[in-house]
C-alpha positions as CSV (number, residue, x, y, z in Angstrom):
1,X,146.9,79.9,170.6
2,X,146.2,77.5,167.5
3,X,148.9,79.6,165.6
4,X,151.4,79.3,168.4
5,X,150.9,75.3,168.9
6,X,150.9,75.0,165.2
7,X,154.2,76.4,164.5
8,X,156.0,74.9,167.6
9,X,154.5,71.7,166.9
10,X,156.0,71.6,163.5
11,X,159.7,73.1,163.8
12,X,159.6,71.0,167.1
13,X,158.6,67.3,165.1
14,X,160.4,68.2,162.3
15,X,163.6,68.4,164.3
16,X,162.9,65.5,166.3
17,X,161.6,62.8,163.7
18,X,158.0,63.1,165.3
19,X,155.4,62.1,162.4
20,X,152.9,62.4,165.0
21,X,154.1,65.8,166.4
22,X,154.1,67.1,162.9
23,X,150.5,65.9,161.9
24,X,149.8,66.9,165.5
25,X,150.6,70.8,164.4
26,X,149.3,70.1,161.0
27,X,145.8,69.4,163.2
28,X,146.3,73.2,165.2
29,X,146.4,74.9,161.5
30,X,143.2,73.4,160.3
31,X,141.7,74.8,163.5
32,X,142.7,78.2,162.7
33,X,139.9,78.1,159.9
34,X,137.4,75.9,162.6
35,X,138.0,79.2,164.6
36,X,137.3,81.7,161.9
37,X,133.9,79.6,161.2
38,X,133.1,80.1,164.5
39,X,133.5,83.8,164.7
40,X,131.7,84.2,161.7
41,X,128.6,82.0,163.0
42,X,128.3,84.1,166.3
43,X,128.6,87.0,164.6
44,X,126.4,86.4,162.0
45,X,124.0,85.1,164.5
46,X,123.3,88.4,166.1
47,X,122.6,90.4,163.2
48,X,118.7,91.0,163.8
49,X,115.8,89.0,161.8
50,X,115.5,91.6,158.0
51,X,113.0,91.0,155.4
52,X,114.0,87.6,153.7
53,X,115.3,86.1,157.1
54,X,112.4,86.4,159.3
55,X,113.4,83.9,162.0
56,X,116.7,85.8,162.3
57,X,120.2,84.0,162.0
58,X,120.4,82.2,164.9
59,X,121.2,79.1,162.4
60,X,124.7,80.3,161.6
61,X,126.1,78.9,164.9
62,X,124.7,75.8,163.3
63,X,126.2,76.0,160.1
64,X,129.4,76.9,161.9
65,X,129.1,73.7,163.7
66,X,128.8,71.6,160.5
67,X,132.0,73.2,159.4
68,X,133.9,72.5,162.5
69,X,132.7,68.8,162.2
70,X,133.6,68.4,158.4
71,X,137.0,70.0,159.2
72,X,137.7,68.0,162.0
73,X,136.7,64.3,160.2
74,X,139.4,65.5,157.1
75,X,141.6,66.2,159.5
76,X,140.8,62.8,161.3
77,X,141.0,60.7,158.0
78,X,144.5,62.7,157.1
79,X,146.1,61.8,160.0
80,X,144.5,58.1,160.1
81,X,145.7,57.4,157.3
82,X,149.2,58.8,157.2
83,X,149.5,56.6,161.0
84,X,148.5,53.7,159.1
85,X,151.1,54.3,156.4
86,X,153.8,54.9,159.5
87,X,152.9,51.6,160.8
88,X,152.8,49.2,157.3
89,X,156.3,51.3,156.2
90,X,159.6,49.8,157.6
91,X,161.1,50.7,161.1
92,X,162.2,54.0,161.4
93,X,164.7,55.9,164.0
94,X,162.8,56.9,167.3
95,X,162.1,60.8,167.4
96,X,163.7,62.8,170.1
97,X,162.5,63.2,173.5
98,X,161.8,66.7,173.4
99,X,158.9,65.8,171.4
100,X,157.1,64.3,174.1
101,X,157.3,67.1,176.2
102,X,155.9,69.6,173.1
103,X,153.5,67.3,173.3
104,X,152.5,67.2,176.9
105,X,152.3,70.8,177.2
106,X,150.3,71.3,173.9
107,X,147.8,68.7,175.6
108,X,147.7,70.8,178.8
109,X,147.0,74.1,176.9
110,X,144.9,72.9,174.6
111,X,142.7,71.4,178.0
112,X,142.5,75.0,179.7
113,X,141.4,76.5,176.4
114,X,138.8,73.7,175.9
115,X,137.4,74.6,179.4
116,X,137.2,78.5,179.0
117,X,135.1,77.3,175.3
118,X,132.7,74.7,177.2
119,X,132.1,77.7,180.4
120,X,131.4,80.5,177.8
121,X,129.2,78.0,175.7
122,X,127.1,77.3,178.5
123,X,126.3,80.7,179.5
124,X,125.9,82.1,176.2
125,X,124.2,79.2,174.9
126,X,125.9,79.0,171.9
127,X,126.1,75.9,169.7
128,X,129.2,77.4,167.4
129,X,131.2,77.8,170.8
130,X,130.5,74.1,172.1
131,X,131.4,72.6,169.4
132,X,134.9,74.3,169.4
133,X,135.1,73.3,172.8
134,X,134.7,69.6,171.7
135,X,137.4,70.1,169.2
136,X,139.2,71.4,171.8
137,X,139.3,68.6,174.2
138,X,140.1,66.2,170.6
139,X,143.2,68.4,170.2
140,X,144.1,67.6,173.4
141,X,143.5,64.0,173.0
142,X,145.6,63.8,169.8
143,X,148.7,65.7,171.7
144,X,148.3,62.9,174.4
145,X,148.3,60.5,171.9
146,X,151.6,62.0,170.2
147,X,153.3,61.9,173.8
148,X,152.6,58.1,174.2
149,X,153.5,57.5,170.4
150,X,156.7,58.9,171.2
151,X,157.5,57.5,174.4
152,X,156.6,54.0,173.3
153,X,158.8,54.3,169.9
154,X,161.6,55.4,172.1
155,X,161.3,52.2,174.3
156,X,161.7,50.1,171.3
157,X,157.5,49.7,170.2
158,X,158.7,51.1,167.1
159,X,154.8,50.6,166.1
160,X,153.7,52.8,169.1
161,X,153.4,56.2,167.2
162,X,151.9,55.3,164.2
163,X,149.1,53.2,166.6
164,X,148.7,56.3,168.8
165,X,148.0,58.1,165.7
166,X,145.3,56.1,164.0
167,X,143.4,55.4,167.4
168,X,143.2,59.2,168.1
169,X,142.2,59.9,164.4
170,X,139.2,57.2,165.4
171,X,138.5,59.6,168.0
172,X,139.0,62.6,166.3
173,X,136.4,61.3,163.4
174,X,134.0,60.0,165.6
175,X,133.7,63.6,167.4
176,X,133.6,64.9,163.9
177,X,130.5,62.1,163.3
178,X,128.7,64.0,166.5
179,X,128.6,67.3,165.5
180,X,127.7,66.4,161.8
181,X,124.8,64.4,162.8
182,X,123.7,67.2,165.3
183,X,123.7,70.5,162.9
184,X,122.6,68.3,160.5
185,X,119.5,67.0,162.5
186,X,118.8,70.9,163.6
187,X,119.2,72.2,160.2
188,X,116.6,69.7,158.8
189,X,114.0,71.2,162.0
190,X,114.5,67.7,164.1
191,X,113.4,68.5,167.4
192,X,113.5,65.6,170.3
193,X,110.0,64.1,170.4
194,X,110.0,63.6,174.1
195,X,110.6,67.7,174.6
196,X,107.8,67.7,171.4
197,X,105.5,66.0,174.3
198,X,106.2,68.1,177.2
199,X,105.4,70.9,175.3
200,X,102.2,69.7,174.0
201,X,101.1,68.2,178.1
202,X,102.0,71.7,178.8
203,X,99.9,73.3,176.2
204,X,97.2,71.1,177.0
205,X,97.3,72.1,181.0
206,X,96.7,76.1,180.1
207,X,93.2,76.9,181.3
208,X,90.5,77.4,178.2
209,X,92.3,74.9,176.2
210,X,90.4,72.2,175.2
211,X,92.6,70.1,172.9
212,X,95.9,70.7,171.4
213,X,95.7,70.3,167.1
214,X,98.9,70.4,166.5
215,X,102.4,71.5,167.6
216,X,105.3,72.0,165.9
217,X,108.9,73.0,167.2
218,X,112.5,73.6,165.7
219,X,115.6,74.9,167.1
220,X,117.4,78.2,166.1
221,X,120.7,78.4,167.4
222,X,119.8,78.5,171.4
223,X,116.2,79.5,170.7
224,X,113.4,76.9,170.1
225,X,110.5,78.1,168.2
226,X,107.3,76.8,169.2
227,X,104.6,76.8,166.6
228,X,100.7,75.0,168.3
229,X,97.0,74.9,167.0
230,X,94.5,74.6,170.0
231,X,90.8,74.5,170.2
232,X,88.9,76.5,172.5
233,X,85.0,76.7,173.9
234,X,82.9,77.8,171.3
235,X,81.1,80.2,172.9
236,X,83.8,82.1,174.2
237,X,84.0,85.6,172.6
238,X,86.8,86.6,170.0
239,X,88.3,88.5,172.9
240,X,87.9,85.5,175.3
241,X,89.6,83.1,173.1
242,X,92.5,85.7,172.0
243,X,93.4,85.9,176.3
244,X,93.7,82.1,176.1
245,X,96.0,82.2,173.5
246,X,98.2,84.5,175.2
247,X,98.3,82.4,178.3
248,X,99.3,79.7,175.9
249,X,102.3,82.1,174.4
Protein backbone atom coordinates (compact mmCIF):
# COMPACT_ATOMS: atom_id res chain seq x y z
CA UNK A 1 0.00 0.00 0.00
CA UNK A 2 2.85 2.47 1.10
CA UNK A 3 4.51 1.58 -2.33
CA UNK A 4 1.45 2.24 -4.25
CA UNK A 5 0.59 5.83 -2.53
CA UNK A 6 4.21 6.66 -2.78
CA UNK A 7 4.56 6.37 -6.41
CA UNK A 8 1.07 7.88 -7.36
CA UNK A 9 1.63 10.60 -4.96
CA UNK A 10 4.82 11.63 -6.67
CA UNK A 11 4.08 11.26 -10.69
CA UNK A 12 0.66 12.79 -9.56
CA UNK A 13 2.40 16.17 -7.69
CA UNK A 14 4.98 16.31 -9.95
CA UNK A 15 2.49 16.79 -12.79
CA UNK A 16 0.39 19.03 -11.04
CA UNK A 17 2.83 21.51 -9.22
CA UNK A 18 1.89 19.93 -5.73
CA UNK A 19 5.03 20.53 -3.25
CA UNK A 20 2.89 19.10 -0.73
CA UNK A 21 1.61 16.05 -2.79
CA UNK A 22 5.23 15.34 -3.57
CA UNK A 23 6.58 15.49 0.11
CA UNK A 24 3.25 13.94 0.80
CA UNK A 25 4.64 10.62 -1.27
CA UNK A 26 8.03 11.38 -0.21
CA UNK A 27 6.32 10.61 3.59
CA UNK A 28 4.73 6.89 2.12
CA UNK A 29 8.50 5.89 1.03
CA UNK A 30 10.04 6.47 4.43
CA UNK A 31 7.18 4.29 5.78
CA UNK A 32 8.23 1.51 3.67
CA UNK A 33 11.38 1.15 6.03
CA UNK A 34 8.83 2.11 9.41
CA UNK A 35 7.14 -1.09 7.97
CA UNK A 36 10.08 -3.30 7.56
CA UNK A 37 11.13 -2.27 11.31
CA UNK A 38 8.01 -3.39 12.30
CA UNK A 39 8.13 -6.83 10.74
CA UNK A 40 11.44 -7.33 12.04
CA UNK A 41 10.36 -6.35 15.82
CA UNK A 42 7.38 -8.94 15.75
CA UNK A 43 9.33 -11.35 14.35
CA UNK A 44 12.13 -11.04 16.38
CA UNK A 45 9.86 -10.89 19.27
CA UNK A 46 8.77 -14.46 19.03
CA UNK A 47 11.93 -16.10 18.76
CA UNK A 48 11.93 -17.92 22.36
CA UNK A 49 14.08 -16.63 25.52
CA UNK A 50 18.18 -18.62 24.51
CA UNK A 51 21.09 -18.46 26.84
CA UNK A 52 22.24 -14.71 26.75
CA UNK A 53 18.54 -13.43 26.39
CA UNK A 54 16.82 -14.82 29.23
CA UNK A 55 13.78 -12.59 29.42
CA UNK A 56 13.19 -13.41 25.73
CA UNK A 57 12.83 -10.61 22.97
CA UNK A 58 9.71 -9.28 23.60
CA UNK A 59 11.75 -5.71 23.57
CA UNK A 60 12.18 -5.72 19.83
CA UNK A 61 8.54 -4.44 19.33
CA UNK A 62 10.02 -1.68 21.41
CA UNK A 63 12.99 -1.04 19.63
CA UNK A 64 10.86 -1.21 16.51
CA UNK A 65 8.76 1.51 18.03
CA UNK A 66 11.78 3.84 18.62
CA UNK A 67 12.55 3.45 14.90
CA UNK A 68 9.06 4.29 13.72
CA UNK A 69 9.18 7.39 15.96
CA UNK A 70 12.75 8.57 14.87
CA UNK A 71 11.61 7.99 11.21
CA UNK A 72 8.54 9.74 11.47
CA UNK A 73 10.17 13.14 13.45
CA UNK A 74 12.94 13.31 10.14
CA UNK A 75 10.32 12.94 8.11
CA UNK A 76 8.36 15.60 10.16
CA UNK A 77 11.32 18.19 10.22
CA UNK A 78 11.92 17.47 6.25
CA UNK A 79 8.70 18.37 5.31
CA UNK A 80 8.46 21.38 8.01
CA UNK A 81 10.94 22.77 6.82
CA UNK A 82 10.66 22.49 3.07
CA UNK A 83 6.72 24.15 3.83
CA UNK A 84 8.39 26.90 5.51
CA UNK A 85 10.77 27.46 2.56
CA UNK A 86 7.35 27.30 0.17
CA UNK A 87 5.89 29.94 2.26
CA UNK A 88 9.07 32.63 2.70
CA UNK A 89 9.88 31.85 -1.43
CA UNK A 90 7.90 34.04 -3.91
CA UNK A 91 4.25 33.14 -5.17
CA UNK A 92 4.12 30.35 -7.27
CA UNK A 93 1.45 28.91 -9.87
CA UNK A 94 -1.43 26.96 -8.06
CA UNK A 95 -1.08 23.01 -8.63
CA UNK A 96 -3.76 21.31 -10.46
CA UNK A 97 -6.85 20.08 -9.14
CA UNK A 98 -6.35 16.61 -9.57
CA UNK A 99 -4.04 16.84 -6.76
CA UNK A 100 -6.51 17.33 -4.30
CA UNK A 101 -8.40 14.44 -5.08
CA UNK A 102 -4.88 12.12 -4.94
CA UNK A 103 -4.91 13.52 -1.94
CA UNK A 104 -8.31 12.81 -0.61
CA UNK A 105 -8.24 9.26 -1.49
CA UNK A 106 -4.69 8.68 -0.09
CA UNK A 107 -6.22 10.12 3.27
CA UNK A 108 -9.11 7.72 3.02
CA UNK A 109 -6.81 4.68 2.43
CA UNK A 110 -4.37 5.46 4.55
CA UNK A 111 -7.57 5.72 7.46
CA UNK A 112 -8.81 2.06 6.75
CA UNK A 113 -5.31 0.81 6.91
CA UNK A 114 -4.72 2.72 10.15
CA UNK A 115 -7.81 0.93 11.62
CA UNK A 116 -6.99 -2.72 10.52
CA UNK A 117 -3.17 -1.67 12.45
CA UNK A 118 -4.95 -0.28 15.75
CA UNK A 119 -7.69 -3.69 15.79
CA UNK A 120 -4.80 -6.19 15.18
CA UNK A 121 -2.60 -4.21 17.83
CA UNK A 122 -5.18 -4.54 20.36
CA UNK A 123 -5.62 -8.19 20.12
CA UNK A 124 -2.20 -9.15 19.77
CA UNK A 125 -1.02 -6.71 22.14
CA UNK A 126 1.68 -5.59 20.21
CA UNK A 127 3.53 -2.34 20.77
CA UNK A 128 5.48 -2.45 17.18
CA UNK A 129 1.83 -2.71 15.55
CA UNK A 130 0.28 0.36 17.47
CA UNK A 131 2.68 2.48 16.80
CA UNK A 132 2.38 1.90 12.99
CA UNK A 133 -1.15 2.43 13.45
CA UNK A 134 -0.32 5.88 14.91
CA UNK A 135 1.78 6.58 11.91
CA UNK A 136 -0.95 5.56 10.03
CA UNK A 137 -3.59 7.90 11.11
CA UNK A 138 -0.43 10.94 10.77
CA UNK A 139 -0.26 9.81 7.13
CA UNK A 140 -3.63 10.38 6.87
CA UNK A 141 -3.50 13.65 8.47
CA UNK A 142 -0.62 14.98 6.24
CA UNK A 143 -2.80 13.82 2.90
CA UNK A 144 -5.64 15.98 4.53
CA UNK A 145 -3.45 18.57 4.96
CA UNK A 146 -2.13 18.41 1.21
CA UNK A 147 -5.93 18.51 0.06
CA UNK A 148 -6.58 21.81 1.96
CA UNK A 149 -3.07 23.16 0.80
CA UNK A 150 -4.23 22.73 -2.54
CA UNK A 151 -7.57 23.76 -2.45
CA UNK A 152 -6.76 27.01 -0.65
CA UNK A 153 -3.69 27.89 -3.16
CA UNK A 154 -6.14 27.31 -5.92
CA UNK A 155 -8.63 29.99 -4.43
CA UNK A 156 -5.91 32.47 -4.47
CA UNK A 157 -4.21 31.74 -0.53
CA UNK A 158 -1.23 31.21 -2.44
CA UNK A 159 0.26 30.70 1.37
CA UNK A 160 -2.31 27.80 2.04
CA UNK A 161 -0.03 24.85 0.99
CA UNK A 162 3.10 25.66 2.33
CA UNK A 163 0.89 26.45 5.90
CA UNK A 164 -0.89 23.13 5.56
CA UNK A 165 2.47 21.63 5.30
CA UNK A 166 4.29 22.91 8.32
CA UNK A 167 1.15 22.55 10.67
CA UNK A 168 0.96 18.76 9.79
CA UNK A 169 4.78 18.40 10.05
CA UNK A 170 3.93 19.86 13.83
CA UNK A 171 1.77 17.06 14.10
CA UNK A 172 3.61 14.61 12.45
CA UNK A 173 6.76 15.47 14.96
CA UNK A 174 4.76 15.65 17.89
CA UNK A 175 3.43 11.93 17.26
CA UNK A 176 7.03 11.14 16.57
CA UNK A 177 7.78 12.94 20.31
CA UNK A 178 5.12 10.17 21.77
CA UNK A 179 6.44 7.13 20.69
CA UNK A 180 10.15 8.21 21.42
CA UNK A 181 9.40 9.13 24.85
CA UNK A 182 7.37 5.82 25.26
CA UNK A 183 10.01 3.08 24.00
CA UNK A 184 12.31 5.12 25.45
CA UNK A 185 10.66 5.10 29.00
CA UNK A 186 10.09 1.07 28.55
CA UNK A 187 13.52 0.46 27.46
CA UNK A 188 15.04 2.20 30.53
CA UNK A 189 12.38 -0.45 32.78
CA UNK A 190 9.92 2.75 33.65
CA UNK A 191 6.95 1.22 34.80
CA UNK A 192 3.74 3.52 36.00
CA UNK A 193 3.99 3.86 39.72
CA UNK A 194 0.36 3.86 40.33
CA UNK A 195 0.14 0.05 38.55
CA UNK A 196 3.74 -0.31 40.79
CA UNK A 197 1.07 0.24 43.84
CA UNK A 198 -1.69 -1.94 42.86
CA UNK A 199 0.58 -4.61 42.50
CA UNK A 200 2.23 -4.24 45.76
CA UNK A 201 -1.84 -3.68 47.71
CA UNK A 202 -2.27 -6.83 45.80
CA UNK A 203 0.76 -8.64 46.97
CA UNK A 204 0.12 -7.50 50.34
CA UNK A 205 -3.70 -8.97 50.32
CA UNK A 206 -2.32 -12.79 49.58
CA UNK A 207 -2.94 -14.74 52.70
CA UNK A 208 0.57 -15.54 54.77
CA UNK A 209 2.07 -12.40 53.63
CA UNK A 210 3.07 -10.32 56.17
CA UNK A 211 4.76 -7.30 54.59
CA UNK A 212 5.80 -6.72 51.02
CA UNK A 213 9.97 -5.74 50.93
CA UNK A 214 10.18 -4.79 47.78
CA UNK A 215 8.63 -5.00 44.26
CA UNK A 216 9.98 -4.29 41.21
CA UNK A 217 8.27 -4.33 37.64
CA UNK A 218 9.21 -3.65 33.86
CA UNK A 219 7.57 -4.09 30.68
CA UNK A 220 8.58 -6.58 27.91
CA UNK A 221 6.85 -5.98 24.77
CA UNK A 222 3.06 -6.88 26.07
CA UNK A 223 4.38 -8.83 29.07
CA UNK A 224 5.09 -7.17 32.50
CA UNK A 225 7.51 -8.84 34.61
CA UNK A 226 6.90 -8.73 38.11
CA UNK A 227 9.89 -9.19 40.45
CA UNK A 228 8.61 -8.87 44.85
CA UNK A 229 10.37 -9.69 48.24
CA UNK A 230 7.75 -10.63 50.98
CA UNK A 231 8.14 -11.64 54.57
CA UNK A 232 6.34 -14.42 56.00
CA UNK A 233 5.57 -15.91 59.69
CA UNK A 234 8.54 -17.25 61.09
CA UNK A 235 7.43 -20.27 62.20
CA UNK A 236 6.02 -21.51 59.19
CA UNK A 237 7.91 -24.45 57.69
CA UNK A 238 10.08 -24.20 54.51
CA UNK A 239 7.21 -26.00 52.80
CA UNK A 240 4.58 -23.59 54.42
CA UNK A 241 6.28 -20.56 53.26
CA UNK A 242 7.16 -21.92 49.62
CA UNK A 243 2.89 -22.44 49.20
CA UNK A 244 2.63 -18.81 50.09
CA UNK A 245 4.87 -17.77 47.57
CA UNK A 246 3.06 -19.53 44.99
CA UNK A 247 -0.20 -18.03 45.91
CA UNK A 248 1.74 -14.80 45.55
CA UNK A 249 3.08 -15.92 41.81
Amino acid sequence: TYVLLSASKIVAGWQAGSRGLVADGLNNLTDVLASIAVLWGIRVAATPADAEHRYGHSRAETVAQMIVGTIMALVGVDVGMSALQALLAPGANAPEAYAGWVGLGSAGVMAAVATCNQRLARRTGSAALLAAARDNWSDALVSLGTVAGVAGARHGWRWADPLAGIVVALLVVRTAWRLIGEAAHELLDGFDTRRLAGLRDRVAAVPGVRAVRDLRARQLGHIAAVDVTITVDPELTVEEAHAVADRVE
